[in-house]
C-alpha positions in Angstrom: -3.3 4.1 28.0 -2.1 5.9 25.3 -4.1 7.8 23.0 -4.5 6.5 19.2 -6.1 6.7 15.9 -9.1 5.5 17.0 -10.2 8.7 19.1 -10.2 10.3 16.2 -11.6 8.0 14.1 -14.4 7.2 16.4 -15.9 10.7 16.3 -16.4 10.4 12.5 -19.4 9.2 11.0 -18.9 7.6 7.8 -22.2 8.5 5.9 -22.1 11.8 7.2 -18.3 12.0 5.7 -19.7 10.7 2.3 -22.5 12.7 2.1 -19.7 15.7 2.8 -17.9 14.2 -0.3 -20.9 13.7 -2.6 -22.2 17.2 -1.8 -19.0 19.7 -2.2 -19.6 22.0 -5.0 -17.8 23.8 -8.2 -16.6 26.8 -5.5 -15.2 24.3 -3.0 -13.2 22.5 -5.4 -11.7 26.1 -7.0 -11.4 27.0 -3.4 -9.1 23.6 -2.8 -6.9 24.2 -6.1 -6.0 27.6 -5.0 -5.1 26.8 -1.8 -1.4 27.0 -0.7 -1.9 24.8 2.4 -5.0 21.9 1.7 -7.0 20.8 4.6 -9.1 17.9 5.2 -12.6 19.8 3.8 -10.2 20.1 1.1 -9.0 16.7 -0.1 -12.8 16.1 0.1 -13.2 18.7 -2.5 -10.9 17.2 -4.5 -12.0 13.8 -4.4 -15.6 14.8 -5.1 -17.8 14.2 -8.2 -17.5 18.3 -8.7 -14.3 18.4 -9.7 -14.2 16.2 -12.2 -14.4 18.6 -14.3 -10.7 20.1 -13.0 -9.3 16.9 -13.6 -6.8 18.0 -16.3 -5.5 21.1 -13.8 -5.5 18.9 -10.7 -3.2 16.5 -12.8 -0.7 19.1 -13.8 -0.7 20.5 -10.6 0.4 16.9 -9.5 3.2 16.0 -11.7 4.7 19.2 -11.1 4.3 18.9 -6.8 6.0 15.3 -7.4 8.7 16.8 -9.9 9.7 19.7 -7.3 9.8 17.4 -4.4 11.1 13.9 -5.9 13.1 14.9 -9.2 12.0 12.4 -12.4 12.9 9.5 -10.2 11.0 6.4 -9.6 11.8 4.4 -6.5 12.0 0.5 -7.7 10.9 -2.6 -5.5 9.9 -5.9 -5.7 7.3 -8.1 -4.0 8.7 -11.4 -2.2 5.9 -13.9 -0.8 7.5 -16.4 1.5 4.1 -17.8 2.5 0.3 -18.2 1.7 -0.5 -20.0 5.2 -3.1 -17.8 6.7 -6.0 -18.5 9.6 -8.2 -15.6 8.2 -11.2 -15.9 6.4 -11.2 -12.9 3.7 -13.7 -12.9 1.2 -12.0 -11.3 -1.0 -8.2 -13.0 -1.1 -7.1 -16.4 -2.9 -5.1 -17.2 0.5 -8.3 -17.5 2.7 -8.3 -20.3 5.4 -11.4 -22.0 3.4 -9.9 -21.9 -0.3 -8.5 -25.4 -0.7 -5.1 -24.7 -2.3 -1.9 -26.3 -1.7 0.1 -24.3 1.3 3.5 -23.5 1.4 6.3 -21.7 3.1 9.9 -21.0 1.8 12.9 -22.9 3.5 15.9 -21.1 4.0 17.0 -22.2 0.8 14.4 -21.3 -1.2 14.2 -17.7 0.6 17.6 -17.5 -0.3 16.9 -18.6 -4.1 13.9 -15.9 -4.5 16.4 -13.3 -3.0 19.3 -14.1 -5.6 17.1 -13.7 -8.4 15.5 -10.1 -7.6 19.1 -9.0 -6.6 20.1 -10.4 -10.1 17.3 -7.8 -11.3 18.6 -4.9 -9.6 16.4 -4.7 -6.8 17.7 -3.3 -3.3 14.3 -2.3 -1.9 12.0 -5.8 -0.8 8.9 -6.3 0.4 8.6 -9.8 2.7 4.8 -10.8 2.1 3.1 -13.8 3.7 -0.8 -14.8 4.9 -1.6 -13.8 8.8 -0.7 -17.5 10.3 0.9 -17.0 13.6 2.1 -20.5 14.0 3.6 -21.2 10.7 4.8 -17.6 10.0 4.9 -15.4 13.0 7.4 -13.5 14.3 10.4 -16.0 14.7 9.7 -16.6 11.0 9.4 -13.2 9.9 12.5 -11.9 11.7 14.8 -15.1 11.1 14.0 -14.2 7.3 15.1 -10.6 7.4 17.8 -11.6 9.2 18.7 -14.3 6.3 18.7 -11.4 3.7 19.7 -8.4 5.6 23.4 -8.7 3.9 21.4 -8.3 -0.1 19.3 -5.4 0.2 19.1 -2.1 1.7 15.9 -1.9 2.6 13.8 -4.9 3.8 9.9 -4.2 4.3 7.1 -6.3 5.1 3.5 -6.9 4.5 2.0 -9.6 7.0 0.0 -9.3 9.6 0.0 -6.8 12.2 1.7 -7.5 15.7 2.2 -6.3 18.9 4.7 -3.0 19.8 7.3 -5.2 21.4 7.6 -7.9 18.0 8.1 -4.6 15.7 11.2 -3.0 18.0 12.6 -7.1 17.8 12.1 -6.5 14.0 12.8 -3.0 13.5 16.6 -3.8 15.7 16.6 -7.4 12.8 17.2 -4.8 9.6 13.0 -3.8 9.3 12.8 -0.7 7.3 9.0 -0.1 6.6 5.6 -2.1 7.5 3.1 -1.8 4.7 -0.6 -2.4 6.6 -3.9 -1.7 4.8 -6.8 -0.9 6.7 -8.6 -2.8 3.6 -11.8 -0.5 4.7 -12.5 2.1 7.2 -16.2 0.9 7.4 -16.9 -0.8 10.6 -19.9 -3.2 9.5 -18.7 -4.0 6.1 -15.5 -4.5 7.6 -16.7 -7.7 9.5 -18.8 -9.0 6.4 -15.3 -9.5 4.2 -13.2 -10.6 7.3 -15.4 -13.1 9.2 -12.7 -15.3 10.8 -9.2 -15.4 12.4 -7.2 -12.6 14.4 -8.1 -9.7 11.4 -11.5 -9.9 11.8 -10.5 -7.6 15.2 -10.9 -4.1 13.4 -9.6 -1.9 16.1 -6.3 -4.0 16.5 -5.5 -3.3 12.9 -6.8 0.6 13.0 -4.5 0.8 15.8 -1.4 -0.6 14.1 0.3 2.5 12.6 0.2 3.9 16.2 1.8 0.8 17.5 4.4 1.1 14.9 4.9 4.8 15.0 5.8 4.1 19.0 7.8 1.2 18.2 10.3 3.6 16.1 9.7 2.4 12.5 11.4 4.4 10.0 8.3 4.0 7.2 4.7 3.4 7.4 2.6 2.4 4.4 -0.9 3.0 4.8 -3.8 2.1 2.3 -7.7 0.7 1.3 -8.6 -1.9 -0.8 -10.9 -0.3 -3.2 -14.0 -2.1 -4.4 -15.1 -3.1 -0.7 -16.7 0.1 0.0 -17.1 3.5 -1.4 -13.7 4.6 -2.3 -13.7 8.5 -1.7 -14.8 7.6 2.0 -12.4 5.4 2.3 -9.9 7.7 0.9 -10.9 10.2 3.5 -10.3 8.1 6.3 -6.9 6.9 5.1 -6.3 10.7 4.6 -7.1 11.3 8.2 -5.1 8.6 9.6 -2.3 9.7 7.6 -2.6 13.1 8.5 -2.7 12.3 12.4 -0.1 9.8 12.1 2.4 12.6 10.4 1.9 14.8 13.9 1.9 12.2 16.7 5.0 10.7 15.0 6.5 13.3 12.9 9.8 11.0 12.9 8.6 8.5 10.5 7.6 8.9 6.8 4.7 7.7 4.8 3.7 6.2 1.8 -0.1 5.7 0.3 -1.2 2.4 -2.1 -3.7 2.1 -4.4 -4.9 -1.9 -4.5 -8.3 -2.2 -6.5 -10.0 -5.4 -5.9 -8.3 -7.9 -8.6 -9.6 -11.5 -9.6 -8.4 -14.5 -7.6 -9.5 -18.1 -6.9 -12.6 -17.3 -4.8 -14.0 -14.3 -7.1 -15.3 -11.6 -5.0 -16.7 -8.7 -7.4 -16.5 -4.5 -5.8 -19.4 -3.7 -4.2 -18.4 0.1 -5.5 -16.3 0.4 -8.9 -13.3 2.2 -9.2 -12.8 3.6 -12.7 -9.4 4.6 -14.2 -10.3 8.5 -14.0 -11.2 7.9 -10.4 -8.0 6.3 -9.3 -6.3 9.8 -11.3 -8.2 11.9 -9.7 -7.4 10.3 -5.9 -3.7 10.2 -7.0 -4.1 13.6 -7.9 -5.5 15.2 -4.7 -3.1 12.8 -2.3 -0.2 14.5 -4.2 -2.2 18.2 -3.6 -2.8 17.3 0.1 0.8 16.0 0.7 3.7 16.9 -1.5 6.0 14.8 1.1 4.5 11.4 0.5 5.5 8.6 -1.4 2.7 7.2 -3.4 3.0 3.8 -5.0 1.5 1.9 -7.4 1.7 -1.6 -8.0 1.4 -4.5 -10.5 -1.9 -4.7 -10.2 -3.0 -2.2 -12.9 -2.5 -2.3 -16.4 0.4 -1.6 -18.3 -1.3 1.1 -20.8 -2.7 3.1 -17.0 1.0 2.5 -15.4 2.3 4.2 -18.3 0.1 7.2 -18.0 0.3 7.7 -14.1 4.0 7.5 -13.4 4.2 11.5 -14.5 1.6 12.5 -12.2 2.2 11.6 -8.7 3.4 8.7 -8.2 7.4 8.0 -6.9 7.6 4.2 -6.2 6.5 1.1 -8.5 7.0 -2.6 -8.3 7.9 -4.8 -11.5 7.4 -8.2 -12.8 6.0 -8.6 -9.5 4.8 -12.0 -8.6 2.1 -12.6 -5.9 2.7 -16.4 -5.0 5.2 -18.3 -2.3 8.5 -18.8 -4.7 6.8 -16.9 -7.7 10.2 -15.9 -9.1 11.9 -19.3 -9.3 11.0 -21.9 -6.5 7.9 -22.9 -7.6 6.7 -20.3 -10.8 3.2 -22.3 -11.0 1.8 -21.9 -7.3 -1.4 -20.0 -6.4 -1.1 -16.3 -6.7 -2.9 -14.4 -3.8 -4.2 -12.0 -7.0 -3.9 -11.8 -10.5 -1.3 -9.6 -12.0 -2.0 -7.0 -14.8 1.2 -5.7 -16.2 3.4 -8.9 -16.1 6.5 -7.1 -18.2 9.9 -7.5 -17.4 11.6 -5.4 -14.9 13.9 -4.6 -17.7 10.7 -3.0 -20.2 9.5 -1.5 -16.9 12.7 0.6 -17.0 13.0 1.3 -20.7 9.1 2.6 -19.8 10.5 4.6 -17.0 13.4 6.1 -19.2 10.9 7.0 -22.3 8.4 8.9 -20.1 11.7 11.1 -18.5 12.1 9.2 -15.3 15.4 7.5 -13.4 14.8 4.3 -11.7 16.0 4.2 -8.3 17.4 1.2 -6.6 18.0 2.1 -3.0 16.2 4.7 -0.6 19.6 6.6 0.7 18.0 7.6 3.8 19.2 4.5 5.3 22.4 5.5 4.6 21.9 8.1 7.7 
């Protein structure tokens, strides 16, 4: 059997990992600014109460790691949910097996139709989002509808529900670029609380995902944790991990790191453990310290006022008048979203932003151009 994540994982306790966090002082923080190479211990440092304090230099540090390694660009994409089917029960997402909503999945046509319209925006970098329903939207479905849009974009990601080695190689050989898949939370037992039901509630399938993706060939994995679920620095810590093992065993493959808070939707879940603005900085911040090669993205969830302020100091890829519902853009504008949206501007005010804070908006990720 081959070895994964979870050996690693598994000899991890997560309150002695917090406690780590909670406990790091004013020297170890210092000590993690000033290193040229950050560890582990380090990012805990810099994700600890003690250096808030450090804030300001950790920031400046940041935007100029991301301005050496990325230029003043901003990698553009776009959302695209063809489905809110889903068999999970998730306590804290409007698609949830037990939330009576209408249900619907995008024909053909109306795949096509969403596809025209971000195209007409500019967009050449998509992400194919849908609810975990095998039946209704499993891999046939997935890979019939890259295989529909292939020809518009040059990269096609997705965000659905993880699979099996075998279905990513069939999708990866389809036109797959990158597979976005968020642990949600790296804490076992509170893990099973929020998913209760359906194929996710199997938490060492999804911790072992990235591997099976990383062996499958993919040229991008995202990686991430829903904040507001569980303490976010521990969480952070384990998705640091992960992303740090996953960078060795498949050195081959690049990375990028999201930041979801827990946003309102139809069912109404409130964080167990809030995440402020200057917390979200500050974790921005150290990812950038720990890893000046990954992309870090930020989506439409937050605010316009904080995506304003945060696009100098880290982060190199944002999504725009994104819209979180099956045929959001112009199928059907008034379906259920699966959250609700914060900065709702146009992608056109989202670039005039871009441009006034020194930034180019990028279209297409030229690697695939290898």
């Amino acid at each position: 059997m081959n070895n994964s994540f979870k050996d690693i994982f598994d000899q991890y306790d997560w309150d002695r990992v917090l406690n780590d966090i909670l406990t790091k002082t004013e020297a170890d923080v210092l000590r993690a600014i000033r290193a040229t190479r950050r560890t582990a211990e380090d990012f805990k440092a810099l994700i600890s109460p003690a250096a808030k304090p450090y804030l300001e230099q950790m920031a400046q540090m940041s935007s100029q790691i991301t301005k050496k390694r990325f230029g003043n660009t901003m990698q553009m994409y776009a959302p695209m949910y063809l489905s809110n089917e889903c068999q999970n029960i998730c306590t804290y997402c409007g698609f949830s097996m037990t939330n009576k909503i209408p249900r619907r999945t995008l024909t053909d046509e109306e795949i096509l139709r969403e596809a025209d319209y971000l195209k007409s925006k500019g967009y050449d970098h998509i992400l194919l989002v849908t609810g975990e329903a095998n039946k209704t939207v499993g891999v046939d479905y997935i890979n019939h509808s890259i295989q529909l849009i292939r020809s518009k974009f040059s990269n096609i990601s997705i965000e659905v529900q993880p699979l099996d080695q075998n279905d990513y190689e069939t999708l990866i050989e389809s036109g797959l670029y990158a597979v976005l898949v968020y642990q949600e939370t790296y804490h076992k037992e509170e893990y099973k609380k929020h998913h209760p039901k359906g194929r996710k509630s199997n938490f060492e399938y999804r911790l072992e995902t990235p591997d099976r993706l990383g062996r499958a060939g993919i040229h991008k994995i995202g990686l991430g944790a829903l904040f507001g679920l569980e303490d976010w620095r521990a969480d952070s810590f384990f998705t640091a991990l992960h992303l740090k093992y996953l960078q060795k065993t498949y050195w081959k493959t690049k990375y990028s790191i999201s930041f979801p808070r827990l946003r309102p939707h139809s069912g109404g879940l409130e964080p167990k453990v809030e995440m402020t603005d200057e917390d979200l900085v500050q974790l921005i911040c150290a990812y950038r310290m720990l890893d000046e090669d990954v992309e870090l993205s930020m989506s439409t969830r937050e605010s316009e006022i904080f995506r304003e302020h945060i696009v100098n100091l880290g982060i190199t890829s944002i999504s725009a008048e994104s819209k979180t519902n099956p045929g959001g853009y112009v199928v059907a504008p008034q379906s259920l979203e699966q959250f609700e949206i914060s900065d709702e501007r146009a992608t056109e005010d989202v670039v005039t932003m871009l441009q006034n804070r020194g930034l180019e908006a990028v279209w297409k990720d030229w690697d695939q151009s290898w």
